[in-house]
PLY file of the C-alpha trace (Angstrom):
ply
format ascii 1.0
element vertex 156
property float x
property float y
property float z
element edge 155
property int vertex1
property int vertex2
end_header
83.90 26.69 -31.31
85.16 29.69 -28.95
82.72 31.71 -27.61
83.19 35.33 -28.80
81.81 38.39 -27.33
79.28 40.82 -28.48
81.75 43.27 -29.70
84.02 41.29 -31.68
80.71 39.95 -33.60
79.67 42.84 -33.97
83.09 44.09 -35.29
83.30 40.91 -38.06
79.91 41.78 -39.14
80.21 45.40 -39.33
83.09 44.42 -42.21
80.59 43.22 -44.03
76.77 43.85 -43.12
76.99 47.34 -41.68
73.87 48.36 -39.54
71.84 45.45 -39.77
74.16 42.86 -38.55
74.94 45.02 -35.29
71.66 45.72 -34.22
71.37 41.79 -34.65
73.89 41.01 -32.56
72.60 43.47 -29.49
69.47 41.89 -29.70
70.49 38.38 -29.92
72.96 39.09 -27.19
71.16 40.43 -24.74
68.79 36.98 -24.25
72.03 34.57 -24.49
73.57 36.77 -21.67
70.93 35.41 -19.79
69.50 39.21 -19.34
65.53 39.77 -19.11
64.91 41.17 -22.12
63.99 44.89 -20.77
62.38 46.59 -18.35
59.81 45.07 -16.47
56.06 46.81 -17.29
53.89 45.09 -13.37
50.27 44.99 -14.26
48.06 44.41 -11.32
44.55 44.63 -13.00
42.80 43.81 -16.15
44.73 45.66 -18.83
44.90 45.60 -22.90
48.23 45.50 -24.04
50.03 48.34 -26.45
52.91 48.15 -28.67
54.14 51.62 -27.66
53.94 50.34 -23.82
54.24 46.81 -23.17
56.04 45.36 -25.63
59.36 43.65 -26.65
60.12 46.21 -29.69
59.98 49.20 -26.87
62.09 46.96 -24.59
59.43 46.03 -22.10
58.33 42.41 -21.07
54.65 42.24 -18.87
54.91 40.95 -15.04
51.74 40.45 -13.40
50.84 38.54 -9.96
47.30 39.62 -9.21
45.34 36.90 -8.93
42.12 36.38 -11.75
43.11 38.65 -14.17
43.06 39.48 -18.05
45.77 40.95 -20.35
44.26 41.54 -23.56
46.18 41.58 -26.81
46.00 44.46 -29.10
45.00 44.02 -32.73
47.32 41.80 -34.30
51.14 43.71 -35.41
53.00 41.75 -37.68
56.23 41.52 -36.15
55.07 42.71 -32.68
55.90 40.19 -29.75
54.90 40.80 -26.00
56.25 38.48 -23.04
53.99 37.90 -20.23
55.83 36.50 -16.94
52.95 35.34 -14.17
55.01 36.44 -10.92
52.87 35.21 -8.59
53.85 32.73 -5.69
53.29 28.71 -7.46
49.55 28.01 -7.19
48.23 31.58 -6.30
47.53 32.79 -9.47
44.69 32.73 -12.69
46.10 34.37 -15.81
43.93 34.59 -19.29
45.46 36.02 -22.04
42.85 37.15 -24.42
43.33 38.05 -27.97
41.45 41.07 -29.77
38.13 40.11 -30.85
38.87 39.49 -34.33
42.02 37.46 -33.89
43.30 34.47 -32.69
46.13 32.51 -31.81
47.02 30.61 -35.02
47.60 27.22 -32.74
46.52 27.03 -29.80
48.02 25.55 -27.28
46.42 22.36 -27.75
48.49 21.98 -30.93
45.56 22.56 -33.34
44.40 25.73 -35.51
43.61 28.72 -33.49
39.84 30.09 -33.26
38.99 33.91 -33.02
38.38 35.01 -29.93
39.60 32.61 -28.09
41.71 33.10 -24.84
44.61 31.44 -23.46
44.64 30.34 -19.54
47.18 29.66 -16.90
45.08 28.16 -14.13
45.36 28.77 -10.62
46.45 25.16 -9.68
48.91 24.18 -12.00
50.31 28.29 -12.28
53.93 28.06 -11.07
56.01 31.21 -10.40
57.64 32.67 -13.66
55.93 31.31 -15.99
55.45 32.90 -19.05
54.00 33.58 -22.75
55.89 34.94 -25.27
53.66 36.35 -28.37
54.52 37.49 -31.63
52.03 39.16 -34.48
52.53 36.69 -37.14
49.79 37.45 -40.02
47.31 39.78 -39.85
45.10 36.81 -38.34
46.57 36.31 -35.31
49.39 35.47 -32.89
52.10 33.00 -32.62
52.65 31.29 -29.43
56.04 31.64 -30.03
57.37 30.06 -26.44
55.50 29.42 -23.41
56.34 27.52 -19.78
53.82 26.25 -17.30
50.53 24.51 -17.86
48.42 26.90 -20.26
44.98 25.86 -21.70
42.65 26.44 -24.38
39.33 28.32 -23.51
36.50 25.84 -24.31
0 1
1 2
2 3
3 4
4 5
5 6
6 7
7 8
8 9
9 10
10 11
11 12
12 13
13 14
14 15
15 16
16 17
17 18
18 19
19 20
20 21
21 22
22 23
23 24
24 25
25 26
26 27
27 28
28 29
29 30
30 31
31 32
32 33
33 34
34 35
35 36
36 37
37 38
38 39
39 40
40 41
41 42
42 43
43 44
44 45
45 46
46 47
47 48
48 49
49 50
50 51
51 52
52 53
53 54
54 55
55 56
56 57
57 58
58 59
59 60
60 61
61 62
62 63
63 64
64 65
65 66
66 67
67 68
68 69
69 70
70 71
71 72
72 73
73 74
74 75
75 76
76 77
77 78
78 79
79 80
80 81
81 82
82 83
83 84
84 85
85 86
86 87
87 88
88 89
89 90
90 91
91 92
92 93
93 94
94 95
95 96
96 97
97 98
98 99
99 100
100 101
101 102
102 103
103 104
104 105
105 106
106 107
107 108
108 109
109 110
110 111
111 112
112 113
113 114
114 115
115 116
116 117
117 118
118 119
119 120
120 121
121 122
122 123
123 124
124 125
125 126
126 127
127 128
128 129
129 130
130 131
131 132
132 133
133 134
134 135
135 136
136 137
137 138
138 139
139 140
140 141
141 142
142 143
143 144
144 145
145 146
146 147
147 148
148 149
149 150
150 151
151 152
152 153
153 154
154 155
């Protein structure tokens, strides 16, 4: 199949789909491009997350590299989804992502069902640099680990 560019999708679907269909397209685009995603938001301490500030429907993506630190979600968004890139140099850096209280990941990152309150943790020795979370408000319970890279683990 020839690859076609963003426009003339957009252009076939337009015919047809109107609005919708284009602002598919630009989004869908812009991560087979091989772009980023958006604008980088660096954290360098403890910080909760906000829709409004760090996340993917604002076209932001988190970058941290301080070393022993917490993001903490917000309360669940359905539909929300936040990336979280660990920047640090490979082995310099502790990560936890922590979700609100009252939430949870739905499966953890063991592969079984999520508990409340439970964080996620990119340790120090296996942390590589770039690797990343991506999180998206799936139910009013809690979050989907939608795609992740490096060695993450379960808080006991």
């Amino acid at each position: 199949m020839a690859n076609k560019s963003k426009a003339s999708i957009k252009s076939e679907l337009r015919q047809s789909h109107a609005n919708y269909f284009d602002n598919l397209a630009d989004s869908v685009s812009l991560f087979a491009e091989g772009q980023s995603g958006g604008e980088a938001i660096n954290l360098d301490a403890d910080t909760t997350l906000a829709v409004a500030t760090h996340s993917v429907q604002v076209g932001k993506f988190v970058t941290i590299s301080a070393d022993a630190k917490t993001l903490t979600l917000p309360g669940v968004v359905v539909g929300a989804s936040f990336i979280i890139v660990n920047t640090a140099s490979d082995g310099s850096s502790l990560l936890t992502i922590s979700p609100n209280s009252s939430d949870k990941f739905l499966v953890d990152i063991a592969g079984a069902a999520g508990t409340n309150n439970k964080d996620i943790i990119l340790a120090k020795a296996t942390q590589d640099q770039y690797d990343y979370v991506h999180l998206v408000g799936l139910s009013a319970d809690g979050w989907l680990i939608q795609d992740v890279r490096g060695t993450w683990v379960d808080e006991s």
